[in-house]
Each structure stands twice: as C-alpha cells, then as structure tokens.
C-alpha positions as CSV (number, residue, x, y, z in Angstrom):
1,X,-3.1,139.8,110.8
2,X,-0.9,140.8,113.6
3,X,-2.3,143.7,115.7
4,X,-0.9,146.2,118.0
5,X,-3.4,146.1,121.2
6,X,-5.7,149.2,121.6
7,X,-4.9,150.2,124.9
8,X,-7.7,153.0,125.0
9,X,-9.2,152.5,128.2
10,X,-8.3,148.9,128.5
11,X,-5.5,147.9,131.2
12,X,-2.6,146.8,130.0
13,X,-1.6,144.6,133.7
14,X,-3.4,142.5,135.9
15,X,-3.0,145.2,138.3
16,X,-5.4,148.1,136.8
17,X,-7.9,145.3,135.8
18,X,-10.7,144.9,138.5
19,X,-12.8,142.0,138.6
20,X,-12.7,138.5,137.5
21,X,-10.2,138.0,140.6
22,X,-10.7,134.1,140.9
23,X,-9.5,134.1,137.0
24,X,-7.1,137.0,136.9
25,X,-5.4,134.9,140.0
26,X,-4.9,131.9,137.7
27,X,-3.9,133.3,134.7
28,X,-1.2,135.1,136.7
29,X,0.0,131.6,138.2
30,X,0.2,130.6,134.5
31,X,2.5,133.7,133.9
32,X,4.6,132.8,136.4
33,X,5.2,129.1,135.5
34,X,6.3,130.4,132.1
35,X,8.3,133.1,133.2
36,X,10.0,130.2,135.2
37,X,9.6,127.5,132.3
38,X,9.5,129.3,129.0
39,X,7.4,126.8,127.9
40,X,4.2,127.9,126.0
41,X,1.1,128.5,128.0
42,X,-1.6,125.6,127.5
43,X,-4.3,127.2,125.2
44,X,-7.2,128.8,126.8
45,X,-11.0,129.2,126.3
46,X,-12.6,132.2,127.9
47,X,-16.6,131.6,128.2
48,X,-19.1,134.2,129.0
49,X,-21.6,136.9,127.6
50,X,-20.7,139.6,125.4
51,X,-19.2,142.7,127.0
52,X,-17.3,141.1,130.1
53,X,-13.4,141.8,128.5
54,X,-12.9,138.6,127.4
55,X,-10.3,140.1,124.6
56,X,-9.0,142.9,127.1
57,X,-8.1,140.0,129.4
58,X,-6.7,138.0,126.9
59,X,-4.5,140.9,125.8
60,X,-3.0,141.5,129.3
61,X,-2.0,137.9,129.3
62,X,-0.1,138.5,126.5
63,X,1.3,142.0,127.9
64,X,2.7,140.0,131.1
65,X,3.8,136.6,129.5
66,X,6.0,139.4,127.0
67,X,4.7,138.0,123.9
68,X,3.2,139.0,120.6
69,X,-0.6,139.1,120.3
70,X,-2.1,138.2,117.4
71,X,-5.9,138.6,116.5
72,X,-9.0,137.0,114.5
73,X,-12.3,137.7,114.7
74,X,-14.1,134.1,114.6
75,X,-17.4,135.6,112.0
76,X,-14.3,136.6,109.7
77,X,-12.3,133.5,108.9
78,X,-13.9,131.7,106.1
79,X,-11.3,129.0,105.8
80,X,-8.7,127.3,107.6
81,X,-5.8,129.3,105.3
82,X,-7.1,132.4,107.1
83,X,-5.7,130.6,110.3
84,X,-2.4,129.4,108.5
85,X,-1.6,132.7,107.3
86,X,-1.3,133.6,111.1
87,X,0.6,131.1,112.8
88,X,3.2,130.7,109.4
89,X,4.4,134.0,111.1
90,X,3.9,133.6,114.6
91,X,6.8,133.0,117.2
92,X,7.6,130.8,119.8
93,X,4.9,130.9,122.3
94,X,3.0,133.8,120.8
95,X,-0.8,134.1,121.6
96,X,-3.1,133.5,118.6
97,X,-6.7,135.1,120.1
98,X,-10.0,133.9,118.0
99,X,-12.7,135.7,119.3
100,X,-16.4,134.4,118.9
101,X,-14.4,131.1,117.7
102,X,-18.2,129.4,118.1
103,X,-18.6,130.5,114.4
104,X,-16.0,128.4,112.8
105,X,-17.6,126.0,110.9
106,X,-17.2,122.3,111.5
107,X,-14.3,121.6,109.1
108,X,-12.2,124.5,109.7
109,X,-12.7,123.5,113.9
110,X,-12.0,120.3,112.8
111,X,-8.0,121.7,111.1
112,X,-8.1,123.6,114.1
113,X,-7.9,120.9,117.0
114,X,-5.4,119.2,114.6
115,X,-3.3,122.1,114.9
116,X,-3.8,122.8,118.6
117,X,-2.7,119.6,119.3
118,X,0.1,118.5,116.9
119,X,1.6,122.8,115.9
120,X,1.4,121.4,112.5
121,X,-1.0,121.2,109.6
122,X,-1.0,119.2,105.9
123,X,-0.4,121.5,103.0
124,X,-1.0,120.3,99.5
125,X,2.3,120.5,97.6
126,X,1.4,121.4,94.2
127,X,5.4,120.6,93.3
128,X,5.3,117.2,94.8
129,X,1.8,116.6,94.0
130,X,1.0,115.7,97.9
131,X,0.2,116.6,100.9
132,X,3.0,117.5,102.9
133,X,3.0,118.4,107.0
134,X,4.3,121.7,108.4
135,X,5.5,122.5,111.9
136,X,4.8,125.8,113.3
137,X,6.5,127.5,116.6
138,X,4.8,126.2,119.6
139,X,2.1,128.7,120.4
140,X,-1.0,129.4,122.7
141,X,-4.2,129.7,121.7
142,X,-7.1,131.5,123.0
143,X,-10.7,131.4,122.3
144,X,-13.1,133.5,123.2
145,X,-17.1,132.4,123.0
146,X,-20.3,133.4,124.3
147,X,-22.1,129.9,122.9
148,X,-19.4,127.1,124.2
149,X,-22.4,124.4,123.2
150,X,-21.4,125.3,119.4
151,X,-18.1,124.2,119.8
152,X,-17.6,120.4,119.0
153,X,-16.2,118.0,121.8
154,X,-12.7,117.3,120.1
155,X,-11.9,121.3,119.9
156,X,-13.3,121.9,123.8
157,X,-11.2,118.7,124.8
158,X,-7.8,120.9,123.2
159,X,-7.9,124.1,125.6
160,X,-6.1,122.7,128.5
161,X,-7.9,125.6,130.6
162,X,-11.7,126.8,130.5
163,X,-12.7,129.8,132.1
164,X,-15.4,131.0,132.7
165,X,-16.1,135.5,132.8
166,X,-19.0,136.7,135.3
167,X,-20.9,140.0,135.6
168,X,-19.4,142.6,137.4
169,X,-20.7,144.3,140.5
170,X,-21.7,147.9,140.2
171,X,-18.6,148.5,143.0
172,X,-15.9,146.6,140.6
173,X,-17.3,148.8,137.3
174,X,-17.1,151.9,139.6
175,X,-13.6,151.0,140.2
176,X,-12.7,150.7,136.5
177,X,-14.4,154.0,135.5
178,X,-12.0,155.7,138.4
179,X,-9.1,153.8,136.7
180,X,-9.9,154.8,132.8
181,X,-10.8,157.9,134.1
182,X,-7.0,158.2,135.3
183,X,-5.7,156.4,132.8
184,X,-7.3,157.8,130.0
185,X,-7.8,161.4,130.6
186,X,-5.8,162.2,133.7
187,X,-8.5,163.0,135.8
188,X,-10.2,161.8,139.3
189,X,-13.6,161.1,138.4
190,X,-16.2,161.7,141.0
191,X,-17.6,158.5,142.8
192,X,-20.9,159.7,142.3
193,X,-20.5,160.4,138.4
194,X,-18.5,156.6,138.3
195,X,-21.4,155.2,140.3
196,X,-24.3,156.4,138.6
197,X,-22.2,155.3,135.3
198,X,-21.5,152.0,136.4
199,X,-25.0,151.8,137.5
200,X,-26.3,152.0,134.1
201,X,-23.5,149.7,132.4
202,X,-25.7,146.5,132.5
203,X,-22.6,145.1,134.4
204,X,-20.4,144.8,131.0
205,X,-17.3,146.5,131.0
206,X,-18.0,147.0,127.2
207,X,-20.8,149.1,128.1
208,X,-19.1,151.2,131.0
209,X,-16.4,152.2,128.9
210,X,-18.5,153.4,126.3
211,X,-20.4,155.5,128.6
212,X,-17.4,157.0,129.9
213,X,-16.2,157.9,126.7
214,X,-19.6,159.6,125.4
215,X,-19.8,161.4,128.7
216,X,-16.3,162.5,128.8
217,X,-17.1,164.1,125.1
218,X,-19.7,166.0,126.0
219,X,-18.4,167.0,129.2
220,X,-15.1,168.7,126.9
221,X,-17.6,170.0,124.3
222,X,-19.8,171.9,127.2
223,X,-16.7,172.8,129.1
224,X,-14.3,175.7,127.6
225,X,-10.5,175.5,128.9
226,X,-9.5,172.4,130.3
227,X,-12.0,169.8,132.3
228,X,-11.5,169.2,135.7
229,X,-13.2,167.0,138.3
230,X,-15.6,169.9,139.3
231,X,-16.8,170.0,135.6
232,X,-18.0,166.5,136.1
233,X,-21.5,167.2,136.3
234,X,-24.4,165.2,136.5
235,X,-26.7,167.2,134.6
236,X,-24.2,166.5,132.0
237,X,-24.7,162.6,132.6
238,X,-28.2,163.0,132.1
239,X,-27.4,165.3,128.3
240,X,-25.5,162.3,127.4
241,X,-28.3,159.6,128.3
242,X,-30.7,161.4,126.4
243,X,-28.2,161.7,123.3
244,X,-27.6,158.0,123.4
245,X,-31.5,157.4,124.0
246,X,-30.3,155.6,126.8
247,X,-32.8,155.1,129.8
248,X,-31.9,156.4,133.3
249,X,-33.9,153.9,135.4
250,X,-31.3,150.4,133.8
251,X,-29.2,152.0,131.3
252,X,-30.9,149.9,128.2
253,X,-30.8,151.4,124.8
254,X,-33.4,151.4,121.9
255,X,-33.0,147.9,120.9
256,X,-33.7,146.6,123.9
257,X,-37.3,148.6,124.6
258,X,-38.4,147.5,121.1
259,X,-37.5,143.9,122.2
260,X,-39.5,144.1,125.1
261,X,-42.3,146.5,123.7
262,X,-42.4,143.6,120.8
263,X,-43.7,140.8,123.1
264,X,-46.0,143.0,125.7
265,X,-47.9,143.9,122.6
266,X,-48.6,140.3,122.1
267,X,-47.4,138.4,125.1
268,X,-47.7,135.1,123.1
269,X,-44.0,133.2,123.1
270,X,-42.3,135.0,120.3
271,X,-39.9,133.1,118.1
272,X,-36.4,134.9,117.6
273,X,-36.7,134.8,113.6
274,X,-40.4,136.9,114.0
275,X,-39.2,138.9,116.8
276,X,-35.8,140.1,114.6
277,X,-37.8,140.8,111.8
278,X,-40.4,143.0,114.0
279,X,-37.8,145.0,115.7
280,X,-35.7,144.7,112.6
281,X,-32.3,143.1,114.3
282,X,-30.2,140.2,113.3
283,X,-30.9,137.3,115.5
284,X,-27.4,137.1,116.6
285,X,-27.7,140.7,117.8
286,X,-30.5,139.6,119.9
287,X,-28.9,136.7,121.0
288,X,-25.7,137.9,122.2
289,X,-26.0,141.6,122.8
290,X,-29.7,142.5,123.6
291,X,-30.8,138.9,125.8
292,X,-27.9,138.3,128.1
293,X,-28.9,141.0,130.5
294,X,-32.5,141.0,129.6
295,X,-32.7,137.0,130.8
296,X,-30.3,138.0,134.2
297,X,-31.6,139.1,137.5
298,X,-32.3,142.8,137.4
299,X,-34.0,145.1,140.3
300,X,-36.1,148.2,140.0
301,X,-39.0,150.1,141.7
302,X,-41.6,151.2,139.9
303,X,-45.1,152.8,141.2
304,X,-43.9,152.6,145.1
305,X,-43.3,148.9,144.2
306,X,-39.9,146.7,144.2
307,X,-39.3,144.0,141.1
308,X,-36.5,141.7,140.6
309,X,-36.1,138.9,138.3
310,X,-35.2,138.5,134.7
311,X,-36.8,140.9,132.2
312,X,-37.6,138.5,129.6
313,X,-36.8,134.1,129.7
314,X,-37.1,131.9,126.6
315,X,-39.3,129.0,126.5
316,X,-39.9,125.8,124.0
317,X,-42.2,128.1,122.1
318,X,-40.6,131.5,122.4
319,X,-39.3,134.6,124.3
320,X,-42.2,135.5,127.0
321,X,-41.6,138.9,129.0
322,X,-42.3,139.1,133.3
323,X,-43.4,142.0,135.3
324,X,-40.0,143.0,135.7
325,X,-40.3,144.2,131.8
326,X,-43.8,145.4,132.5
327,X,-42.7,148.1,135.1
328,X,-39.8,149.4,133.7
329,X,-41.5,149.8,130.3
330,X,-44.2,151.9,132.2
331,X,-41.6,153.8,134.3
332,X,-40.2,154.5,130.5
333,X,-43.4,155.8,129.7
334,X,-43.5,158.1,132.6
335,X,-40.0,160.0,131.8
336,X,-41.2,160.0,128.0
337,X,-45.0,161.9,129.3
338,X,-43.3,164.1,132.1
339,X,-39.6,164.5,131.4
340,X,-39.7,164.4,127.2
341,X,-37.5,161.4,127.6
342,X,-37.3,158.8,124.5
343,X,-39.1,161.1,122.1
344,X,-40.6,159.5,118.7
345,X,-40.3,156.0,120.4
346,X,-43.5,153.7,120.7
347,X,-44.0,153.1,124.2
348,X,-47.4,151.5,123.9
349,X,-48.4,148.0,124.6
C-alpha cells in the first residue's frame, strides 16, 4: 500500500541527514538531472547491514525528486500480485521501495526484472481466456538488502545504480542525535549526552535513534515542568541503559551477550541453527541484527588492557568468538558483581 513517510526523527532533506556523503552526493546529482529531465530516476539498490537508513534515505529521495513513496516490506509479499497491486496505482515516476527485497523468492524476482525492465507485466484475461500485457507509468524502483548474494544475476543487472551504505563514525551519529534532538523535541542536546549516545549506538542510525527516544522518555518522566538542556543528565543515561539492559562499555543488548556467552561456554565452531536454538533467536535475527556488528572491528579496554578486532567471525564449521568477546564479557561481569548491572543474566562461561 501507499504510505505516508514517518518523519519521527528521520530527515526529510539531504541537508539534515549526516553521513553516507559520497552516496547522498550522487543521489542528489540524480535529483537534479530529473528535476531538469523529468524523466524517471534509474532504479536503485541500496546494500548494507541493518540499521544504516537505508529506507530513511530512500524516503528523502523521494521528498526531493517530489514524488509519491510507496512501500513493501520484502518478508511480506508472497506473490508477484502483491507487487501489481502497487504499481496499478502508482504515477509517473513514483518510487516503489522493497525493503529486504533478498526475500523474494525466485519466481516472483524473476516477474520482477520483467517489470523493471519493460513497466509492464502479463495478466491472465479470464474474458479472453489469455494472457494479456499491461503498461504501467514509468516508475523507479528501490531495493533495499542486507544479503545482495541472494539476489539472482538478471534482477542485480536491472538497478541501473548500486550503492553501497557504511557505518557511521561516532562524530556523524553525534551529529544526528543534535539534529533529532532539534527536530524532534526542540531542544539542544548536550554534546556530551549525544556523544556518550552515539557511543553506544553500534554505529547504526537505527540504534541511535532508539536510544534517544528511550532517554528522552525517561528524562520527561523524571523531569516535572518542561525539559530543558540542563535536565539532560547523565545519570539519567545510565537509568535508561539499565532499563533497556543495555551494557555501558559497547552498547549491546541481551541478545547479543547470550550470543557470545553461547560459544565461550563451548568455544567449539557453533552452527547458526544450534546457536538460535540455544539462545532461542531466529537465525535471521542473528544474521542480520545480532552479527553485523559483532563480526566488525570494535575497541575496548578491559583489565588495564586495550582489544580491537571483531567480537565473533564465522568459519566453514561455525561461529568461533576472539578475545575481543572474552574481555568485554568479563568487564560485563564486573558491572554485574560491583554495580548490580545485568541482574538475573548468566554471565558465566
């Protein structure tokens, strides 16, 4: 269906959205040569983890080419009518946004590139008793994946443009804190209080914004009268950590300890079926939420000592855990013994 975009704390130009500059820099070159053309954008593929605004930068496109967005949700669309009864109401050069489009099975990707391509599809005239081709309004469509290998070759070959979404610094999530902060609740947020939150946002923008709005709601329920910036507090960051059960030391949640408390308990490689089943996740949850940052290069000191590295890497036999995990599972156990921290979670390995 068509939506209307949720503009809580997402931009709605490329001007309030930070990051991404080399792609933000292109997709506003595209804007231009259809503002100038009026010819529909070619379609797009944005590629990248979970978390890094694929859809929020999909929907500003929209906003600044001045067209209607419409949405699907990839896990959702169990046929290729699901698709039709989109575009049959789309108009010229509207957007047509399929996030997670990886999980489109092979026949419906299959109408899809036929579509992409042509802006028409076969419909089975139960009247004529044949098949019968329809046009639709030239439109552009955007996908949105996280596993780009799922896709096959003739659907990659249609998106005229792939591009590719990176982490963002803790300076660029600090900026987009200050910005929701402004945007969303009218308010200068302290650079230490947007540090220390992008700090422990795994450098999604998903998980910043989520922060902010857990932090923002306690800081209004322990506030009476209005908030202000001096209300801002950090003990107040720290109340909503431990609410969320969310660690101080990386920002990870519960999940992601009992991923890596899984495999230090037996540090054999751990297949993703037996590891979902022993921390009771789907594997797709482990897969795209819990192991992109987990396999990335994190830092943190532990016992007067300095790690970097990935957390946990996959092998031919199975997930294996590093040091990295190690320490910060042992730093976890120190706020649980000392500071009450993570209470009636199993620690042990």
């Amino acid at each position: 269906m068509s939506t209307t975009i949720n503009t809580e704390f997402r931009p709605l130009t490329f001007a309030d959205y930070s990051g991404q500059e080399e792609s933000k820099t292109y997709l506003q070159l595209k804007v231009s040569a259809f503002k100038k053309t009026r010819q529909a954008a070619g379609h797009v593929l944005f590629l990248g983890p979970s978390g890094l605004g694929k859809t929020t930068i999909a929907t500003i496109f929209a906003n600044e080419l001045g067209v209607r967005f419409h949405q699907l949700m990839g896990t959702r669309i169990k046929s290729f009518q699901d698709i039709i009864n989109i575009v049959q109401n789309i108009k010229e050069n509207d957007i047509v946004f399929i996030d997670e489009i990886h999980a489109l099975n092979s026949r419906i990707q299959e109408e899809l590139y036929i579509l992409m391509e042509d802006f028409a599809y076969d419909h089975f005239s139960h009247h004529y008793g044949k098949s019968i081709r329809r046009t639709v309004p030239r439109f552009t469509l955007i996908g949105a994946t996280t596993h780009a290998g799922d896709l096959n070759a003739p659907l990659l070959a249609r998106f005229q443009d792939r591009i590719e979404l990176s982490p963002y610094s803790r300076a660029q999530l600090t900026e987009m804190i200050i910005k929701a902060g402004k945007r969303m609740y009218m308010i200068d947020i302290p650079v230490i209080i947007a540090d220390n939150l992008a700090r422990l946002s795994r450098r999604t923008a998903r998980h910043a914004y989520s922060l902010l709005k857990s932090y923002m709601e306690v800081v209004e329920a322990m506030t009476p009268g209005n908030v202000t910036a001096n209300d801002l507090a950090l003990d107040l960051l720290e109340k909503t950590l431990r609410m969320k059960r969310i660690d101080p030391i990386l920002g990870l949640d519960v999940a992601s300890r009992k991923y890596l408390v899984a495999i230090l308990r037996d540090p054999s490689p751990m297949g993703i079926k037996s590891l979902a089943t022993m921390i009771n996740e789907q594997e797709s949850t482990i897969s795209y939420m819990i192991e992109p940052f987990l396999f990335s290069d994190t830092t943190l000191s532990y016992n007067g000592q300095d790690f970097s590295g990935p957390m946990a890497r996959p092998t031919k036999k199975g997930r294996v855990v590093t040091e990295v995990a190690e320490a910060y599972i042992l730093a976890c156990q120190n706020l649980q013994k000392e500071s009450g921290w993570f209470n009636n979670e199993s620690l042990t390995f």
